[in-house]
N, C-alpha and C positions, 0 to 999 in steps of 0.2 A: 086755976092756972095763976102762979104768981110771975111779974114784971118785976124785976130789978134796975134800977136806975143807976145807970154810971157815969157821974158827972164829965169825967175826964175822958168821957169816948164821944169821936166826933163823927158826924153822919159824912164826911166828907172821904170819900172814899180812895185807898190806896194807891199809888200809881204802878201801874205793872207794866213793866218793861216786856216786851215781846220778843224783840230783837238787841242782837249783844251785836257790840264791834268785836271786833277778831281780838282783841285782847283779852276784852270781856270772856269772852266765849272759849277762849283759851284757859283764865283762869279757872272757868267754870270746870272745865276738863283735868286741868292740873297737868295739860299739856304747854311744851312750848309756843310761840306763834307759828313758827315754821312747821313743824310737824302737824298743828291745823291746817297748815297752807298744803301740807302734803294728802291728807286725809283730805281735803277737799279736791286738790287735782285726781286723786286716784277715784274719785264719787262715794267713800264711804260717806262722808256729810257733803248735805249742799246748803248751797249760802246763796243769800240774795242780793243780786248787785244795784243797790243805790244811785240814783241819777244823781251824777257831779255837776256841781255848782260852781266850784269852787276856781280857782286856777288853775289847775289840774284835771281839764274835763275831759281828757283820753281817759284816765282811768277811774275806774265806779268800784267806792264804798263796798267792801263785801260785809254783810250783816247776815248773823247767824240766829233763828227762829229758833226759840228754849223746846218748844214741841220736837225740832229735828237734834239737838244735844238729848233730850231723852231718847229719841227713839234709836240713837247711836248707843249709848249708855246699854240700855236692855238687851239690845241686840249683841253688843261684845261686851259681854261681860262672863267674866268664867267663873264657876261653879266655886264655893270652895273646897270639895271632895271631888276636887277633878284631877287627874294626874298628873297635872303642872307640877311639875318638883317643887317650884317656888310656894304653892301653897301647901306642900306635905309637911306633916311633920315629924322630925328626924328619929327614925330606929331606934331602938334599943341602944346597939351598940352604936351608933353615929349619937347617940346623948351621952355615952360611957367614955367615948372619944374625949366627946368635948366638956365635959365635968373632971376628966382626969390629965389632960394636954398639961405639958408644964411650959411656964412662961418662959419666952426665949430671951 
């Protein structure tokens, strides 16, 4: 068994975020925040509400667990030979259309 020695690697271990703030977790999705804020009123994702510290202590931090953005991810996600128009790909003649359309 050979060991390879990598000077430039540290035993100091990565830090993994667990939890994203609703921007974070937004971005993650490539959704807006709102429509997060929607997806989580309806209970498709649940978020965990944060003790406030802050001056704002009516309302609690909502942080979103990367485990429950996957397990949203898998669960709606569609096929891509699924019959969503938006993933077909165009006919015959719907590509003869549009290879031959004259510019307006």
């Amino acid at each position: 068994m050979m060991i390879s020695f990598n000077p430039n690697r540290t035993n100091v271990p990565q830090r993994v975020t667990l939890l994203l703030s609703t921007r974070d977790a937004a971005k993650a999705l490539q959704v807006s925040e709102r429509t997060l804020y929607s997806y989580t009123k309806a209970g498709l994702i649940r978020c965990v509400a944060m003790p406030s510290t802050g001056p704002k202590q009516a309302t609690k931090a909502k942080r979103y667990a990367l485990s429950e953005l996957e397990r949203f991810i898998l669960e709606h996600q569609t096929p891509i030979n699924s019959d969503n128009p938006l993933n077909s790909k165009p006919t015959s003649n719907e590509a003869d259309l549009l290879t031959t359309a004259e510019p307006r």
